[in-house]
C-alpha positions in Angstrom: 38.3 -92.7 -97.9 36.9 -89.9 -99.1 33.4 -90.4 -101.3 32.6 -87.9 -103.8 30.0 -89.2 -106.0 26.2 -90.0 -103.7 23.0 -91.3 -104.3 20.7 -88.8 -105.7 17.6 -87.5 -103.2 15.2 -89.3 -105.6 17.3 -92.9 -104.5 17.2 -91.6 -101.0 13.3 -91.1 -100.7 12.2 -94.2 -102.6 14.7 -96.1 -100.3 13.3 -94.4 -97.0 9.7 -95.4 -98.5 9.9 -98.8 -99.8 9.7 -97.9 -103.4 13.0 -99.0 -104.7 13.3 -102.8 -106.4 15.0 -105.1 -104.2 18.1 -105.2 -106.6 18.7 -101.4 -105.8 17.6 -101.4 -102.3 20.8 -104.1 -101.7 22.9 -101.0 -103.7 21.5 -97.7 -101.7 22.1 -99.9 -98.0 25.6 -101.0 -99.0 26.7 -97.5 -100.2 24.7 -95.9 -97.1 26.8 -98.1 -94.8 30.1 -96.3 -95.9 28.9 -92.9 -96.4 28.1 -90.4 -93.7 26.7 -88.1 -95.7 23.8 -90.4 -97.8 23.5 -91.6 -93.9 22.3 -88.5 -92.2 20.5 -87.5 -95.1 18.1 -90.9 -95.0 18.2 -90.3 -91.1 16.6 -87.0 -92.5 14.2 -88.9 -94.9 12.9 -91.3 -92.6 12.0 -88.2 -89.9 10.0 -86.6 -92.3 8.2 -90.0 -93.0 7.6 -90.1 -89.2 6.3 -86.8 -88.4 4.0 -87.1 -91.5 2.5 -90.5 -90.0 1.7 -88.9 -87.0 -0.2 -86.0 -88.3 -2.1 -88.8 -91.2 -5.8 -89.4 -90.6 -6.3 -92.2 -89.1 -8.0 -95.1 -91.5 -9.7 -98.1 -89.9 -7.2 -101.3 -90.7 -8.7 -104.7 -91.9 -8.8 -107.8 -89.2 -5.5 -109.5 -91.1 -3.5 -106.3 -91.5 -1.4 -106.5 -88.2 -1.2 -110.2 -89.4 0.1 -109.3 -92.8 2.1 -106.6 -91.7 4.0 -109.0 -89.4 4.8 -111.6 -92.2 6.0 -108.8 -94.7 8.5 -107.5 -91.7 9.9 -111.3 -91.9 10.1 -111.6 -95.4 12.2 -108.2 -95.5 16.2 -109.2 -96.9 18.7 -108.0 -94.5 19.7 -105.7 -97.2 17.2 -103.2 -96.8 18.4 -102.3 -93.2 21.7 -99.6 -93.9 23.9 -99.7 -91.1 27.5 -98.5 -91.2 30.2 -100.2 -91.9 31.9 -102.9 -90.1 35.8 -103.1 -90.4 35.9 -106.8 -91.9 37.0 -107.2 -95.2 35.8 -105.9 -98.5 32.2 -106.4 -98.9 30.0 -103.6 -96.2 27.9 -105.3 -93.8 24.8 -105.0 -95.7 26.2 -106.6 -98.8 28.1 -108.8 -96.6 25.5 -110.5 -94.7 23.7 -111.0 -98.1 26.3 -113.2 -99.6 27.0 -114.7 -96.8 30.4 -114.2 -95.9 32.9 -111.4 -98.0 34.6 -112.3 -101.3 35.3 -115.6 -100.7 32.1 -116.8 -100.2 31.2 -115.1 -103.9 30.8 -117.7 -106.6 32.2 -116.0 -109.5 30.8 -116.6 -113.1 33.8 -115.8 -115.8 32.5 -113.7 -118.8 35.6 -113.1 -120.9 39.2 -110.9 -120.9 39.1 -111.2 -117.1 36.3 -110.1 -116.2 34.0 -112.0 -113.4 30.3 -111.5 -112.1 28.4 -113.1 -109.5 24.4 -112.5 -109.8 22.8 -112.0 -106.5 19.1 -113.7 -106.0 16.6 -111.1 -105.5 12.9 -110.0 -107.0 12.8 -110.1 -110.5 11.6 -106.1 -111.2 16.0 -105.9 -111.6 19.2 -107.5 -111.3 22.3 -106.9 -109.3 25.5 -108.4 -109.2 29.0 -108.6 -108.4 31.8 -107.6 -111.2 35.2 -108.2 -110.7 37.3 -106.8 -113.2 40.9 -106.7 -114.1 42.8 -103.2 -113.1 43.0 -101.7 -117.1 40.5 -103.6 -118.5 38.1 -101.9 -120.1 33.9 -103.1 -120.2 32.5 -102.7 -123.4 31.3 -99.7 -124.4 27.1 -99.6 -123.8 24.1 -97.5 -123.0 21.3 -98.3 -120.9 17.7 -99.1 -121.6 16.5 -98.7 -118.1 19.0 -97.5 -114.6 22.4 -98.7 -114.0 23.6 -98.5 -110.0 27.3 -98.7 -110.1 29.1 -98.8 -106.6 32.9 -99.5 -106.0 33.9 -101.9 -103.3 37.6 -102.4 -104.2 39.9 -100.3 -106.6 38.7 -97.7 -108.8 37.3 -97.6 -112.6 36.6 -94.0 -114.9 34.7 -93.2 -117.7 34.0 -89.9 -119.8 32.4 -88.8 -117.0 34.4 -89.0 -114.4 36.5 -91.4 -111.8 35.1 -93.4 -109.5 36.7 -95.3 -106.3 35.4 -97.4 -103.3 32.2 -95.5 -101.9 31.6 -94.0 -105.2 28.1 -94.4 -107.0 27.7 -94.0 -110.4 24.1 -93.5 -111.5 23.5 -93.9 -115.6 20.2 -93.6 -117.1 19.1 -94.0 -120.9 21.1 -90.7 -121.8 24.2 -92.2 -120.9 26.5 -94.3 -123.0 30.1 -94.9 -121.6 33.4 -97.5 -121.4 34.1 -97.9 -117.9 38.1 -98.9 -117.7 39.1 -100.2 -114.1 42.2 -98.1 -113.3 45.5 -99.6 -113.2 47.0 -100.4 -109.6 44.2 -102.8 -108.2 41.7 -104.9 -109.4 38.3 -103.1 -109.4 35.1 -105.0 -107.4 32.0 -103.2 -108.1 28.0 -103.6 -107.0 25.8 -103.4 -109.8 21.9 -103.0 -110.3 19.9 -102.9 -113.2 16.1 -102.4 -114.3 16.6 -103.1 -117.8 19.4 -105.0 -120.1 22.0 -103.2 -121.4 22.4 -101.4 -124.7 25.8 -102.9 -126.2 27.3 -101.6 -129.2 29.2 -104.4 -130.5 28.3 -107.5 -131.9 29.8 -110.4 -129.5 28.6 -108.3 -126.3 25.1 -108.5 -127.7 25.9 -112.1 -128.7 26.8 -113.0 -125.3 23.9 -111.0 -123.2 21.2 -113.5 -122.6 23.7 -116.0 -121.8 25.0 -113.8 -118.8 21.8 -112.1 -118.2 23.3 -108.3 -118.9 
């Protein structure tokens, strides 16, 4: 598997500090788990967050903070901790200890021509989900009000800007309108986060976007 597409060092940073909404923290560990590359360089990240700590003056903590500190370590998903990947089926560790299992273990929510999602449960500052979508099926052409984390799990889908297959990350902002079509071959599976709906162009997509929550 060769991955071609990363996380950006802006992802990479806000992930290493706790920045990141849940949504996309459950994105940046999954694709972290399969890449070397994003890997070393949050290996990198997280050094420079350590050696800064040591050299930080020192600030007198509260009588509850060890307390508090504790009780947000256990309230921490199991998606926020990137290891590599585990050779058992399609879903990455991270992503699969989420659901709960791998795909079948998904409960899949049709949305028309094909096309399946499965919206994860996590903090309500985004969304992520799972989309299964027919091999040549096309999604309907959109822009974004907000960031769109794409990552490939099974198959392959392209748009204008370029092709994407398992490991890749596609990273959209509000400059970006595109038609992602899942390649023919094999049925594409992707990971998808959002901070903001979608900006559809045609009339039943927007119809239909509260009622799926895209």
């Amino acid at each position: 598997m060769t991955i071609r597409h990363h996380l950006s060092d802006q992802l990479l940073m806000g992930y290493a500090a706790g920045q990141l909404p849940e949504a996309f923290n459950l994105v940046v560990a999954t694709h972290v788990s399969l890449c070397d590359d994003c890997r070393a360089q949050l290996a990198s990240y997280d050094a420079v967050g350590g050696a800064l700590l040591e050299v930080a003056d020192e600030i007198a903590l509260g009588e509850d903070a060890l307390i508090d500190a504790l009780a947000r370590i256990e309230g921490l998903p199991q998606a926020t901790r990137a290891e590599p990947l585990k050779p058992a089926g399609i879903l990455p560790a991270p992503l699969a200890d989420y659901v709960g299992g791998d795909l079948s273990a998904v409960r899949w929510q049709r949305i028309g021509g094909g096309v399946k999602q499965a919206i994860l449960p996590t903090s309500r500052d985004a969304t992520v989900r799972l989309l299964y979508i027919p091999a040549g099926t096309a999604v309907p052409d959109h822009g974004h009000k907000g960031m769109e984390l794409t990552l490939v799990l099974q198959g392959a889908f392209a748009d204008d800007n370029a092709r994407f297959g398992r490991g890749d990350l596609e990273i959209a902002d509000e400059e970006m309108e595109h038609t992602p079509v899942a390649l023919a071959g094999e049925d594409c599976i992707c990971l998808a986060a959002t901070d903001a709906p979608l900006r559809f162009r045609g009339m039943l997509p927007r119809l239909a976007q509260p009622l799926f929550r895209i």
